[in-house]
Each structure stands twice: as C-alpha cells, then as structure tokens.
DODO-483733 format. One record per residue (C-alpha): residue in three letters; x negated, y, z. Coordinates in steps of 0.5 Angstrom, whole numbers, padded with zeros to 4 digits, always signed. Example, Ala and Ser with C-alpha at 12.3 -4.5 7.8 and 13.67 -1.06 7.14 Angstrom:
BEGIN
Ala-0025-0009+0016;Ser-0027-0002+0014;
END
This chain:
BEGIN
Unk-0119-0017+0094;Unk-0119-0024+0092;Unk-0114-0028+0087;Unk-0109-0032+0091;Unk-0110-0039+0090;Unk-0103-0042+0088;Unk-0104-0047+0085;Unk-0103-0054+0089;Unk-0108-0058+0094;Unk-0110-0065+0090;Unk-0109-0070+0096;Unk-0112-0075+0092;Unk-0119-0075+0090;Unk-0119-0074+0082;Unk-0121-0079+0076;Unk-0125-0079+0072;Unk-0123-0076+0066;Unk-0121-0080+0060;Unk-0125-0081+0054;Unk-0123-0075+0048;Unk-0120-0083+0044;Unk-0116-0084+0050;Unk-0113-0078+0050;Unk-0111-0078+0044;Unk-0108-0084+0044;Unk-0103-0081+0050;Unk-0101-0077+0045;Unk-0099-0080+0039;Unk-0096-0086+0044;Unk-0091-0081+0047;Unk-0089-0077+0041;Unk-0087-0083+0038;Unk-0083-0085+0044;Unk-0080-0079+0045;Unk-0078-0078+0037;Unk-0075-0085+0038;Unk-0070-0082+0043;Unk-0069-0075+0038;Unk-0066-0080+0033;Unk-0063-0085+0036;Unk-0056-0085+0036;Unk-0053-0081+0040;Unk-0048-0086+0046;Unk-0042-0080+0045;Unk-0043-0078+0039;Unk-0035-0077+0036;Unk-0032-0082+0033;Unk-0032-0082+0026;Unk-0035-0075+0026;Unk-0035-0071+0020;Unk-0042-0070+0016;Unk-0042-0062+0016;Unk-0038-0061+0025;Unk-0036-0055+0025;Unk-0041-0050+0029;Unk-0040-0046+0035;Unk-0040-0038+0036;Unk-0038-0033+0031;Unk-0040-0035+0024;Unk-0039-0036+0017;Unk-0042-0041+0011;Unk-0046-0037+0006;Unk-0050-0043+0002;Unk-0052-0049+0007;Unk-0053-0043+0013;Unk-0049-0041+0018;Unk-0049-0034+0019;Unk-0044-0029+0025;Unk-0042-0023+0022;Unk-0034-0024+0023;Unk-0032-0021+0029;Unk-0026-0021+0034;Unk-0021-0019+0040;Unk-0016-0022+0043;Unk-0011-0017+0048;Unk-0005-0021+0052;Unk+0001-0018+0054;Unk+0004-0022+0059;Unk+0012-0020+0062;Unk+0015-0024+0067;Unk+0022-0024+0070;Unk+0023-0028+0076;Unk+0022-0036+0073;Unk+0021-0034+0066;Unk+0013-0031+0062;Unk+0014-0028+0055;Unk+0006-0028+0053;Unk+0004-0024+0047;Unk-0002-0026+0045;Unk-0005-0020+0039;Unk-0011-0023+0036;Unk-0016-0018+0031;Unk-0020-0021+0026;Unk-0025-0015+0023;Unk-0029-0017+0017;Unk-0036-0015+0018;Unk-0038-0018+0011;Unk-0038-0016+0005;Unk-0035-0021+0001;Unk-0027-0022+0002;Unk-0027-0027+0008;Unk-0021-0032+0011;Unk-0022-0033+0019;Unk-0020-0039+0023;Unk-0019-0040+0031;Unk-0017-0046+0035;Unk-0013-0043+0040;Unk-0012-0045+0047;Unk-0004-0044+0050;Unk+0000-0046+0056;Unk+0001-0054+0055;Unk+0008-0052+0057;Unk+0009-0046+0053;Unk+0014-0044+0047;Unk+0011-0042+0042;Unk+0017-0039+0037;Unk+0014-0033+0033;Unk+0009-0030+0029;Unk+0007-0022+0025;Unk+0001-0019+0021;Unk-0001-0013+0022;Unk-0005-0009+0016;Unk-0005-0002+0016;Unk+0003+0000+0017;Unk+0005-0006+0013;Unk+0008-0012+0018;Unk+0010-0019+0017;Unk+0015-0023+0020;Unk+0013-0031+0021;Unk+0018-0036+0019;Unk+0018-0044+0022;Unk+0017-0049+0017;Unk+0016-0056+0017;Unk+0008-0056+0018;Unk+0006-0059+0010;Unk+0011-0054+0008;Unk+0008-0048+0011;Unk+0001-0051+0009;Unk+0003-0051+0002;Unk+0006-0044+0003;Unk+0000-0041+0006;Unk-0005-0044+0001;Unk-0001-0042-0005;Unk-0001-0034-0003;Unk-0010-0035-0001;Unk-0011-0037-0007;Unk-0006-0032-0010;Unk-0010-0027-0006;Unk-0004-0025-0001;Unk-0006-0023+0006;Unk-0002-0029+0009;Unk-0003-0032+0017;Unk-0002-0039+0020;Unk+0000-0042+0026;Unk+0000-0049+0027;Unk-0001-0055+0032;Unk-0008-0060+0033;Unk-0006-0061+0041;Unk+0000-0059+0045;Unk-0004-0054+0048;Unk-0008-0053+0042;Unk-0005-0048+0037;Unk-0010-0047+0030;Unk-0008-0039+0027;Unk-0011-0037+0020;Unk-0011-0031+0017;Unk-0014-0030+0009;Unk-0016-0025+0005;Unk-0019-0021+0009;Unk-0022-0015+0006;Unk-0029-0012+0006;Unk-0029-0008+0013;Unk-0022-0010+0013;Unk-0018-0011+0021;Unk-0012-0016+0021;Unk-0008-0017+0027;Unk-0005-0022+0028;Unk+0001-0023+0034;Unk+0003-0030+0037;Unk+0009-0030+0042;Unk+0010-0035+0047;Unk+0015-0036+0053;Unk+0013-0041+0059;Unk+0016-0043+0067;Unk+0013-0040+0072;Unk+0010-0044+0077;Unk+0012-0045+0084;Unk+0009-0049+0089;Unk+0006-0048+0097;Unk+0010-0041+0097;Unk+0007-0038+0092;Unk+0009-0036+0085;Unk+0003-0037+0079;Unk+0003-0037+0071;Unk-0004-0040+0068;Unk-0007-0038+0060;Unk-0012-0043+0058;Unk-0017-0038+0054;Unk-0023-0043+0052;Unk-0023-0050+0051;Unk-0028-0056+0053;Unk-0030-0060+0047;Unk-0026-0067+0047;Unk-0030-0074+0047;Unk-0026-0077+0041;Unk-0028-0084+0044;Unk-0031-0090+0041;Unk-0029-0094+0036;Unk-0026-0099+0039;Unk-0022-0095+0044;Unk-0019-0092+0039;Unk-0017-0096+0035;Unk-0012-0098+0040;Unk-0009-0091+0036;Unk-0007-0092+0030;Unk-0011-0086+0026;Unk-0004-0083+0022;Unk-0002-0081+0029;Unk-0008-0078+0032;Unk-0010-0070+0032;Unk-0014-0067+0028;Unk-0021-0067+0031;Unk-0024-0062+0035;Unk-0030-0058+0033;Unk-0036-0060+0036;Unk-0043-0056+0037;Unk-0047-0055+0033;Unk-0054-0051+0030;Unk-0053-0044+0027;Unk-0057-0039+0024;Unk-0055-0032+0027;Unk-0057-0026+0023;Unk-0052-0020+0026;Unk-0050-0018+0033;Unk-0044-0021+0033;Unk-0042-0021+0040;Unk-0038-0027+0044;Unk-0030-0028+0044;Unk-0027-0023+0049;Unk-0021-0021+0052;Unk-0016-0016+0055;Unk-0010-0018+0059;Unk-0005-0014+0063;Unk+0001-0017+0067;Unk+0007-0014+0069;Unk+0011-0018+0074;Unk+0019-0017+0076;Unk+0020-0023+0081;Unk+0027-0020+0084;Unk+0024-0020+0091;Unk+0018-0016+0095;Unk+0011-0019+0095;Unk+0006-0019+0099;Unk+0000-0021+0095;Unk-0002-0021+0088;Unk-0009-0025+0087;Unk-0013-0028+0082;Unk-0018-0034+0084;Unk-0021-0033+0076;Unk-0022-0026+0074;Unk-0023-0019+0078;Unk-0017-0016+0076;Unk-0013-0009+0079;Unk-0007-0009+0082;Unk-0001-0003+0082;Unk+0006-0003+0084;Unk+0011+0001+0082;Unk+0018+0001+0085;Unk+0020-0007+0085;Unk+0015-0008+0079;Unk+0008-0010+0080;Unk+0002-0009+0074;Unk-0005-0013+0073;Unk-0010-0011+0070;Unk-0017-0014+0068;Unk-0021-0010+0073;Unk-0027-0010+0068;Unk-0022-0008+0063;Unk-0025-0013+0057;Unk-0028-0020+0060;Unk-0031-0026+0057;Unk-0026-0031+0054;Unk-0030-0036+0057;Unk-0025-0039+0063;Unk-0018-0040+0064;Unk-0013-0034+0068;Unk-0010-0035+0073;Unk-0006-0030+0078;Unk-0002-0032+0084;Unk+0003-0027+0087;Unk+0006-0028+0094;Unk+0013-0027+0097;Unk+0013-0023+0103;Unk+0014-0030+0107;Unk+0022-0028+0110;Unk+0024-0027+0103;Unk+0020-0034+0100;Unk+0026-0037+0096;Unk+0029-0044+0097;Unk+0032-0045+0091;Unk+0034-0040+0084;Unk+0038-0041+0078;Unk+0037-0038+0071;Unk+0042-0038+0064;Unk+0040-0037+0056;Unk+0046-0037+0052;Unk+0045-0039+0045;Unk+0048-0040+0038;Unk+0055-0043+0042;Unk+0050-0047+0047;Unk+0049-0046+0054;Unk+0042-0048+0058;Unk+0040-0047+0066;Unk+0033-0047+0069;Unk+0034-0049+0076;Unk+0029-0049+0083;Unk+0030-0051+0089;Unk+0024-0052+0095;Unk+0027-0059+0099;Unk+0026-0058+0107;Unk+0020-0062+0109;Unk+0020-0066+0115;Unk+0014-0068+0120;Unk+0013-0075+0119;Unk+0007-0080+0122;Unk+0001-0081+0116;Unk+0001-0088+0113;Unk-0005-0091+0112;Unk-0007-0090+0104;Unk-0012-0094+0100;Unk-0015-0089+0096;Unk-0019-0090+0090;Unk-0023-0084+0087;Unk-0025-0084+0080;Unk-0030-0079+0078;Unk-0032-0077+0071;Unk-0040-0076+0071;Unk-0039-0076+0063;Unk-0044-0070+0059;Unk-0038-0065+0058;Unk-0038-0064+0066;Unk-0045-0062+0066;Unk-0047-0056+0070;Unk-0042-0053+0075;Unk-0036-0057+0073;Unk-0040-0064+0076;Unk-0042-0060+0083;Unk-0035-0059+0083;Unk-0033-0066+0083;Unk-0039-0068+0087;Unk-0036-0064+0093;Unk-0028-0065+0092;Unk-0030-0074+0092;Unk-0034-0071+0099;Unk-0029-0069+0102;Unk-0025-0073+0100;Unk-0028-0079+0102;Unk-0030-0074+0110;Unk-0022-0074+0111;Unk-0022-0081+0111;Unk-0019-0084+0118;Unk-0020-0090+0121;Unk-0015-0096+0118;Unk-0016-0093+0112;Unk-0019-0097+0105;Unk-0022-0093+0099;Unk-0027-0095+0093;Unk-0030-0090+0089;Unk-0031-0091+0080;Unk-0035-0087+0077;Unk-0035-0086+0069;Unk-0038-0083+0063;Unk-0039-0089+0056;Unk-0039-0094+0061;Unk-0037-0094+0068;Unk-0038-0097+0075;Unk-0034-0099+0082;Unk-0037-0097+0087;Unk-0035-0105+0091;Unk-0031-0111+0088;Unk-0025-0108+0090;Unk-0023-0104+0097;Unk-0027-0104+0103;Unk-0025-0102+0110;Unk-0026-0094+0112;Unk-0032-0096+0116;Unk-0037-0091+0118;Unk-0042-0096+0113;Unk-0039-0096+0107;Unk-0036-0088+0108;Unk-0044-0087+0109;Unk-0046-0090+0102;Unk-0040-0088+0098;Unk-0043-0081+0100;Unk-0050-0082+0098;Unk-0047-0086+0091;Unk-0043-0079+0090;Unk-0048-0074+0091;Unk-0054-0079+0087;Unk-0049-0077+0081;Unk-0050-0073+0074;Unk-0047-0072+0068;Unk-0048-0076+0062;Unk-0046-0079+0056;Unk-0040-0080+0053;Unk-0033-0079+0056;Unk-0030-0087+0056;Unk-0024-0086+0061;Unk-0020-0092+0059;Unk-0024-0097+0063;Unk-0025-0094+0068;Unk-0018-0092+0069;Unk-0015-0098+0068;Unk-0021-0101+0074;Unk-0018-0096+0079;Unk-0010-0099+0077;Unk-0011-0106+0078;Unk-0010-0109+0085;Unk-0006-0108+0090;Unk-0006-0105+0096;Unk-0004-0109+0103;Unk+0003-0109+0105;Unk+0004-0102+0109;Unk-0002-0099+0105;Unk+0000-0091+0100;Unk-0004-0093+0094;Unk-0007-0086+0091;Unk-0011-0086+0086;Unk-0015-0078+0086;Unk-0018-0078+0079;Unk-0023-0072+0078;Unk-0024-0068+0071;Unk-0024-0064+0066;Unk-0021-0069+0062;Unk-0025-0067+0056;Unk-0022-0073+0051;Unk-0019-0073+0045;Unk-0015-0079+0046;Unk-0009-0077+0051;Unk-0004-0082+0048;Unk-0008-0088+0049;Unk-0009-0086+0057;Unk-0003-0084+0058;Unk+0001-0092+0056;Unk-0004-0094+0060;Unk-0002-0090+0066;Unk+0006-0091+0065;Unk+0004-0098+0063;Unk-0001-0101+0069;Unk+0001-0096+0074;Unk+0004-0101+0078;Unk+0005-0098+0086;Unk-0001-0093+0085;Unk+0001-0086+0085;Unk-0004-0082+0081;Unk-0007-0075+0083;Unk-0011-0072+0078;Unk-0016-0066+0080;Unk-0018-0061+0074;Unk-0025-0059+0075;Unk-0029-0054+0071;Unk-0026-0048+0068;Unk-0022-0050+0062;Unk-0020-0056+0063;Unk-0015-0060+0059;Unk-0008-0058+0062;Unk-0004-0062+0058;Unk-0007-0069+0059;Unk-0007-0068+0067;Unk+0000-0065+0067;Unk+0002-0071+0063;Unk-0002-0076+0067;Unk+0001-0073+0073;Unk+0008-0074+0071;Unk+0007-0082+0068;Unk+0004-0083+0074;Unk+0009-0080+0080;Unk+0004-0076+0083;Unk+0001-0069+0082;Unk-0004-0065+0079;Unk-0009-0060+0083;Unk-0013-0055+0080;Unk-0021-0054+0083;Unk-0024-0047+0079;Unk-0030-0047+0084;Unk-0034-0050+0089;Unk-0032-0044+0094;Unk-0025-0047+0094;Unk-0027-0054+0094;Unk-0025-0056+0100;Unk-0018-0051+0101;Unk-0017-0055+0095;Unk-0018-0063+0097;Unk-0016-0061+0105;Unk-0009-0059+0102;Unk-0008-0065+0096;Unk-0010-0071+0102;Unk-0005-0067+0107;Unk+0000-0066+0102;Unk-0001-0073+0100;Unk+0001-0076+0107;Unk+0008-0073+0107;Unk+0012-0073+0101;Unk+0018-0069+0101;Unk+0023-0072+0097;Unk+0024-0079+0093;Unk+0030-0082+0089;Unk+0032-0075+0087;Unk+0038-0074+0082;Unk+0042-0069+0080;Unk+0049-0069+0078;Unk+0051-0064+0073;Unk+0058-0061+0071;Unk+0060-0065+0064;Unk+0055-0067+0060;Unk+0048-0064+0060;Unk+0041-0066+0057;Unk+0036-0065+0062;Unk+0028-0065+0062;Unk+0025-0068+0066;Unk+0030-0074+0064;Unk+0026-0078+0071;Unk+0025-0072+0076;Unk+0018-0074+0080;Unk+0017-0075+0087;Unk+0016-0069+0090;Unk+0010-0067+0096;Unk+0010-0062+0101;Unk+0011-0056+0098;Unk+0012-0057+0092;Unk+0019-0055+0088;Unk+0025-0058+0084;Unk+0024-0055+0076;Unk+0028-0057+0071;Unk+0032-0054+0065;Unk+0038-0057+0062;Unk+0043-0056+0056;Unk+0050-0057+0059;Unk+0057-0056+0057;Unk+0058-0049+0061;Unk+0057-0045+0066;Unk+0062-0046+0071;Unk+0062-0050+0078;Unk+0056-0052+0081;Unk+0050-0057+0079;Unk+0049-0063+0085;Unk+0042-0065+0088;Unk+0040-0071+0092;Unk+0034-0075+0094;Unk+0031-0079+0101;Unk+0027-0075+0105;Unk+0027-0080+0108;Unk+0035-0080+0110;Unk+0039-0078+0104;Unk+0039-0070+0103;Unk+0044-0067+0098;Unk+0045-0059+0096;Unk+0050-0056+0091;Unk+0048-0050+0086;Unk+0053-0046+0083;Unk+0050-0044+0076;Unk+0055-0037+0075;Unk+0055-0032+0081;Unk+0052-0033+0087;Unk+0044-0032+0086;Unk+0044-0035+0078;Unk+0041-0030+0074;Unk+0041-0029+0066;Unk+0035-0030+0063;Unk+0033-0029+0056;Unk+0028-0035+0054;Unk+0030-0040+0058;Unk+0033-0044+0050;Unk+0026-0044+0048;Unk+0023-0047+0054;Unk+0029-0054+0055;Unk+0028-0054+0047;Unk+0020-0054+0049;Unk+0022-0060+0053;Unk+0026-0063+0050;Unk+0020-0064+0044;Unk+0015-0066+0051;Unk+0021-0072+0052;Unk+0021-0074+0045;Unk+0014-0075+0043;Unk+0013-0079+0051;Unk+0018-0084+0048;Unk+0015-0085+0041;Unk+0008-0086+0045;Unk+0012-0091+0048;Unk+0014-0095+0042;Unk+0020-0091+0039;Unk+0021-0090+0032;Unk+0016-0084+0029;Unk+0021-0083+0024;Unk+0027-0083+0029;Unk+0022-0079+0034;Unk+0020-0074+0028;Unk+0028-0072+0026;Unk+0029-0070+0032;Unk+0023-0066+0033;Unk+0024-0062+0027;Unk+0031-0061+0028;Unk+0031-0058+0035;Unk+0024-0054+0033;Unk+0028-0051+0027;Unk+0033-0049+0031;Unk+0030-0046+0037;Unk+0023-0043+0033;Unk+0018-0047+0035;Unk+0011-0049+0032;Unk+0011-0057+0034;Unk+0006-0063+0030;Unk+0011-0062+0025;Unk+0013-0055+0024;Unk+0010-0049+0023;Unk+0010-0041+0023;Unk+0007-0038+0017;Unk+0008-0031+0015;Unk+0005-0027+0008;Unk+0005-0020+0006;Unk+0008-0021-0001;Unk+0003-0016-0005;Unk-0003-0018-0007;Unk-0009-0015-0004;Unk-0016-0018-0006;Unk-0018-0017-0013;Unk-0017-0022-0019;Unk-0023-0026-0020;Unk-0025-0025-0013;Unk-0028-0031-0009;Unk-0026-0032-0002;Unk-0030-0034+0003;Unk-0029-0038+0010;Unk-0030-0036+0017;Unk-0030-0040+0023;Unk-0028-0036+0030;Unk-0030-0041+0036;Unk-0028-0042+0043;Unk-0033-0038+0049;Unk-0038-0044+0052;Unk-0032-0045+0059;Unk-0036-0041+0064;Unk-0042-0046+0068;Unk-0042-0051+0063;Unk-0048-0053+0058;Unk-0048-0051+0052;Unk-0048-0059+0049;Unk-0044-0061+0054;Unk-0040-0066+0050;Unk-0044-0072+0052;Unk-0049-0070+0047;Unk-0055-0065+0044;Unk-0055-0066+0038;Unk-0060-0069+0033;Unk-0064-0062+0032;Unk-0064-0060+0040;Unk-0066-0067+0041;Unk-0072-0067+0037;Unk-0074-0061+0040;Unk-0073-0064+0046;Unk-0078-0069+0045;Unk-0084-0065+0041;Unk-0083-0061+0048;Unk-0084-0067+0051;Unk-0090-0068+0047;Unk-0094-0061+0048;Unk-0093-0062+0056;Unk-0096-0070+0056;Unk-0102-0066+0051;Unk-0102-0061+0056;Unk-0103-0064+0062;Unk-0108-0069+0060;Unk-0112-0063+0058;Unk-0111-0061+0065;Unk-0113-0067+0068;Unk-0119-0068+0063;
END
C-alpha cells in the first residue's frame, strides 16, 4: 500500500531556490522585526502598572519565583424568600506549604449585594468580624499578622469587588473563612432570578490622558493583571460548590440555570438546586432563574424590616403594558473588539450587533462604532436603514476582531452626540464586557452628554462587569441585558429591540405615607416587562404607598405596606442601607463634597454593618498561633480565566509571551524558507 499524499498541489511552477546568504538574510530580517513587536510597548497595557503585577493562577513568591502550592475551595449557600437572597460565601483556604503563609483573594459579589458579616473558623475556635472604618480595620489586621494571630479581612476595591485576607496560616493548616451578603431578587419578563459573579474580567485601567480626568485620590486600587509564573506543585484551579434553597410563596413552574448544569428538587412549597456536577470551576457567573406558574405570576409585593426604631419597605409592582405602534428608532450600536473580549466574548458581540442590525425596519436610521485604544464610526453620522448600508454594516461587523486596549470614553461620548429627527427613538445599544477600571469617568460622561438618547448596555462574555452595566443603564434611562452564549444571542437581541419599542411606563412616582427616603430617588422609565423595585426608609407602616406614571395615559395604583399581601422580611434594612450608600457615591461622582459624601457613607455603613469604600470587616482570634521568630510569607489567590476568554485578554500579552511569540515566528520564517529551498 502506498503513502497518501497529503501535502497541497503547487498551482504555481517553483522558483529557483535562493542563495544559502539569501536565506540567512530572511532570517535575521524577520527576527528582527519580530523582536521589534516583542518589546514594543504595549497599546493596553495598564496605566501606571505596578513594576512586580500580581500573577495569575494560585501561587506564592518564594525568591523572585512565582510557585502554586496554596490551594482553595469556595462553597455558597444561597437562602431566598420571596424578594430577599441571604448568600453565604465559605472560603477554604489550605496551606500546602511549609513555611507559615498568609493568602489573599479578590472576590467577585453581586454589585447590589449587602455585605455585613464575617467569621473565621479554625479547628473549634470561631471569630466573629466586626466593621470598622477601612484604615482602622487595616491597622487591626496588620498588627495581629505581625503579631502572629490568625486574623481576616474584607475590604472593598470596587463595588462589586471585595478583597478577603486571611494571616497566619500554618504549615498543612485550613482556615475558613465566611463572608455573608443579602441581595434583591430580580424580577423581569415573568420570571424571578438571582446572579453571583464568581470570576472576574481583568480591567483596562486606560490611559494616561483619560485618567487623568479622575482624580487619582478617588481612584480604586488597581486590578491584577496576567502574568509569568513557575508552577512546581499541582495546585488545581479555584472551584466552587453551590446550592439554593428558594421559598417564593408561590408555585413554580420551572427553576432553570442558563450557566450551570444544576439539579432540582422540590419539597412542599421549597425548591432546591444544586450543582449537577456537585463541584464546578469558578470560571463564569451563576445565574438561576425560577419561573411562576403563569396564572400565579405576581403583579405587585411588598415586604418590611423593622430595625433599631427604624421602618423599611421593598416594594414590586409589574405595570400593565398596552399595544402601542412601533416609532421609528435611530439606534447606534457600539461594540467593543478591545483584546479582554477575545474568544467567545467577540463572537458573541458580532452576532448580537447582527441581529440587531437584521431587525431594522424601513424608515429606520442607525450607525455602527466599533472601539478598542481607538475607535471608528462606521458613517459620519446616521444613514437611512437601506438595504446598502445595512449590507455593509453587517460585513464591517463580521470583519471584527478583539484587540488592544479597552479605550471606551471616545467611542461613547461619539455614539451620544447628534440628534435624531424629530419623531426619532434615539437608542444607543452598547456591547460589552466592560472590562474597564474607570467606571466613574464613564458614568459622568453618560449622566452628562446623554441628551435624549436612551442608553442599553448588553453584557457579553461570562464574567462581565455588572456594576458598570447596571449604573450605566441606570444614568442613562434605559436597561441592562445580559448574552451568556452565542445559543441565546438572538432570544436575547429579538426581545431587547421589541421591548424597546414598547416602554411600559414613564414619569413614574410614588407617593409615600409621611416622610420616607427612597432609593432609587428617580425611578427609571420601565419597558415591557420589566418591574418597579425600590426600597424605602419610612416613618411606619401603616396606609398605603401611592404609584403613578404615563403609559401613555395616566395610571395609578395603591399598595397597602401592612396587611394584605406585605410580608415581613428580615434583611430588607441592609439592602436600603446598601442603596442608600449606591446614591451617595452617585452624588459625589457628580461633584459633591467627598468629605460630605464620606460621613454619610460611614455613618449608615456603621449602623447597618456593611463593608463600603470606607469601611470594613475584620475579625482576629486573640491567641497567637504562629511561633515568635517565624517569618510569614504571602500567598496570592487569583480568579479562574472567565470561561471562553484568552488568557491574555486584557488587550495585551505581555512582554515574555510576546518574545515567544516572536522567535516563533521566527522558526516558522527559517522553516519555510528551508522548505522552499
């Protein structure tokens, strides 16, 4: 039997081989170039990067190496009562070493959640966290590491970033650590659902000149970027055990998770999920849906907290919707092809601005802007949805690809100039993982130059950055949708572009019994369906709270906060206190006073217990456990890589891969040549 020829038939006659010199000049010439791509600097690169980033994967510095040796479990219990989740977050962290370590992680939660408390757990012995105002509680956590006492700490980078610490850790030692939040369960297109963010997508800090717009006092701490490491020991990739129990006070008909293959069991009138795997990689967000039976679907629920004299309320209510004529939308569609959505991430966008741009109808206008460090408009300003235009706007989409930077100011502030026609729906649908670090900036720029646009962001990937794409949504009077695959992405786009032709309700108001402090101060307009969620301090809770709104008509229905259907609820304190703390940093990104800003964020994070940019928890076990004389080294705990992204997605491969990149580049050139010769 012969050999199969495989290799391709030469359409072309060949060449004369080319001189032995000629050859090697190839050689050198494309090393060189390629060297001179491996150490130019990188376009996204961090601003300001520190001189040592913190590495990737689970790892300590011994000498100038980074080596995985400590190695941890996270288990999440989650308990929901009809509107209210209270999560348990249990954290194990195992020194594998033999030297005394302390370990640090960065922890993805809920943007909207109230964290308010903290134990650790050694052996028999359990510590209680107390809150305290953040550089108190560093100075406590600091002096009982060095005084070798077991000692943990939560503190905040983001809002929905939490970094836990835990010291003095013994040689084949566990230390659990439990972290304890509340959060609203969301309700929307008739169905209930809860979301926990379990890795994150490194953020592009931006550069120079866009953040020097921020003054650096209030900027976050920076977010580890990627790095080398030397790996000696097996240590294994963060993972995660998760169960639900849900009461929803009413039967379901499904309870589904569009991430995780889970298993579902029901027992009287509570349900339970599990992982179906049991223990799953921490490398995408959870999200788990549960669905009425459709004649029980509610239409509006209120629930009530009593605490320390004070009285809170968290009220739902679904507006009716009424059929109305589609008006004719002038939509601008930016998406982001910066690197951090490399991968299944910029399919994802590729199809969502697709079908967006399928759906248009006749008399329809749109542009496209695409961004990564720099940006580009598809037209000078917004063309008619001809058949042409349409045509070429789908081809410019699908010749994207994900690189560089993640430069979003410029690209945004393009998408919210101009005006559309009289009798236009201006809507800007903007596609991303927001993997940036300067959500402040982005979100005066919105609240700033929004003018009449509505502003719809759409969460690509599967760790996107939920805080910024519910603020921005928030700023900019329109709504957040999240795509968590390309199976769903054209579900996800057919009901974003329908709800937008039929807002269900503007102008909205309500009307409390006495004084009351609510949060949202400035309801949103609401779309088809979507609900009225907001949570009140009032005076008590007796008579009724008054809603109204245009639909377009006037509309208008009472709520009775005692009796009736208002169901007591442990918690809901915490989330208005959470809120509350939301509305004022708004107000100080708007320009008030930070030292104003700052009592008032202290003051309600102290009363109600709740980790803030100001404030911590910190808990230590008053015995000293590691010898005198001992050093303590330091571990760094790191996120999973978000599932489908690249491991260098942050717009940048770093210098070392780059190199290698390049001499392979090189061997190939040298290769083919000898191939050829």
């Amino acid at each position: 039997m012969h050999a199969r020829e495989t290799r391709k038939p030469r359409l072309f006659r060949p060449r004369p081989a080319p001189a032995q010199p000629l050859v090697w000049l190839y050689l050198v010439a494309t090393l060189v170039l390629a060297l001179v791509f491996a150490l130019a600097p990188a376009r996204a690169s961090e601003f300001d990067p520190e001189p040592d980033p913190e590495p990737e994967g689970l790892q300590m510095k011994i000498g100038d190496e980074w080596v995985a040796t400590l190695a941890m479990d996270t288990t999440v219990d989650m308990q929901v009562r009809g509107l209210l989740a209270e999560v348990t977050v249990r954290q194990t962290y195992r020194n594998d070493a033999s030297e005394w370590r302390e370990g640090r992680y960065l922890l993805p939660l809920p943007e909207n959640g109230a964290v308010g408390a903290l134990t650790l757990r050694v052996g028999d012995r359990l510590i209680v966290g107390e809150i305290r105002e953040k550089a108190e509680a560093e100075a406590i956590y600091q002096a009982a590491a060095a005084s070798g006492q077991r000692a943990s700490l939560v503190s905040q980078n983001r809002p929905n970033l939490f970094q836990t610490r835990v010291a003095n850790i013994g040689p084949g030692e566990e230390v659990e650590i439990e972290v304890r939040y509340w959060q609203p369960v969301a309700f929307r297109d008739g169905a209930f659902s809860l979301h926990l963010p379990l890795t994150l997508t490194p953020r592009y800090e931006g550069t120079r000149e866009a953040a020097g717009l921020l003054d650096p006092a209030s900027r976050p701490a920076a977010l580890p970027v990627a790095d080398e490491a030397i790996v000696r020991s097996g240590a294994l990739p963060p993972t995660v055990a998760l169960s639900v129990e849900i009461e929803p006070g009413l039967p379901l008909k499904s309870v589904t998770s569009p991430s995780h293959a889970i298993t579902v069991s029901a027992e009287g009138s509570t349900y339970r999920a599990t992982l179906a795997n049991l223990v799953d990689a921490s490398d995408r967000d959870f999200l788990l849906r549960w669905e009425p039976v459709p004649s029980r679907a509610p239409r509006s629920a209120v629930f009530t907290d009593t605490l320390d004299g004070e009285s809170f309320a968290m009220l739902m209510l679904v507006p009716p919707t009424l059929p109305v004529a589609p008006l004719p939308r002038e939509l601008i569609l930016v998406i982001d092809n910066s690197g951090s959505m490399s991968g299944a991430s910029m399919e994802q966008a590729i199809e969502a601005a697709d079908r967006a741009l399928s759906r248009l109808r006749p008399g329809d206008r749109f542009n496209v802007v695409r961004f990564d460090d720099s940006f580009e408009l598809l037209f000078p300003d917004a063309v008619a949805a001809e058949p042409g235009n349409v045509a070429r706007a789908r081809s410019f989409v699908r010749s994207l690809q994900a690189e560089g930077g993640t430069e979003m100011l410029p690209a945004l502030r393009a998408a919210l100039a101009g005006r559309a026609p009289a009798g236009y729906l201006r809507q800007v649908v903007l596609a991303t993982d927001a993997a940036i670090g300067n959500e402040d900036e982005l979100l005066r720029l919105i609240e700033a130059e929004r003018g009449e646009s509505r502003l719809f962001p759409v969460g690509i990937g599967s760790a996107p950055n939920g805080h910024f794409l519910r603020k921005a949504a928030e700023a900019g009077r329109g709504t957040q949708t999240l795509v968590r695959n390309v199976e769903e992405v054209t579900e996800v786009m057919d009901g974003l572009l329908a709800k937008l032709d039929r807002p269900a309700m503007r102008d909205i108001t309500l009307a409390w019994p006495g004084a009351a402090e609510m949060h949202p101060a400035r309801v949103p307009d609401l779309y088809e369906g979507e609900v009225l969620q907001v949570v009140a301090r009032v005076e008590n809770l007796q008579g009724t709270v008054a809603v109204s709104g245009l639909r377009p008509q006037p509309w208008t229905r009472q709520l009775k906060l005692s009796g009736g259907s208002a169901v007591p609820a442990p918690g809901i304190g915490r989330l208005w206190a959470r809120a509350r703390i939301d509305t004022l940093e708004d107000a100080m990104r708007r320009g008030e006073k930070e030292s104003e800003m700052r009592a008032q964020i202290v003051d309600t994070a102290l009363r109600h217990g709740l980790v803030s940019r100001y404030t911590s928890l910190v808990a230590v076990d008053k015995t000293p456990a590691r010898p005198a004389g001992e050093a303590m080294g330091s571990s760094q705990v790191m996120n999973a890589t978000p599932e489908g992204s690249l491991q260098f997605a942050q717009g940048s491969m770093g210098w070392l891969r780059e190199l290698l990149l390049a001499l392979a580049m090189a061997l190939a050139s040298f290769l083919l040549l000898r191939g050829r010769a």
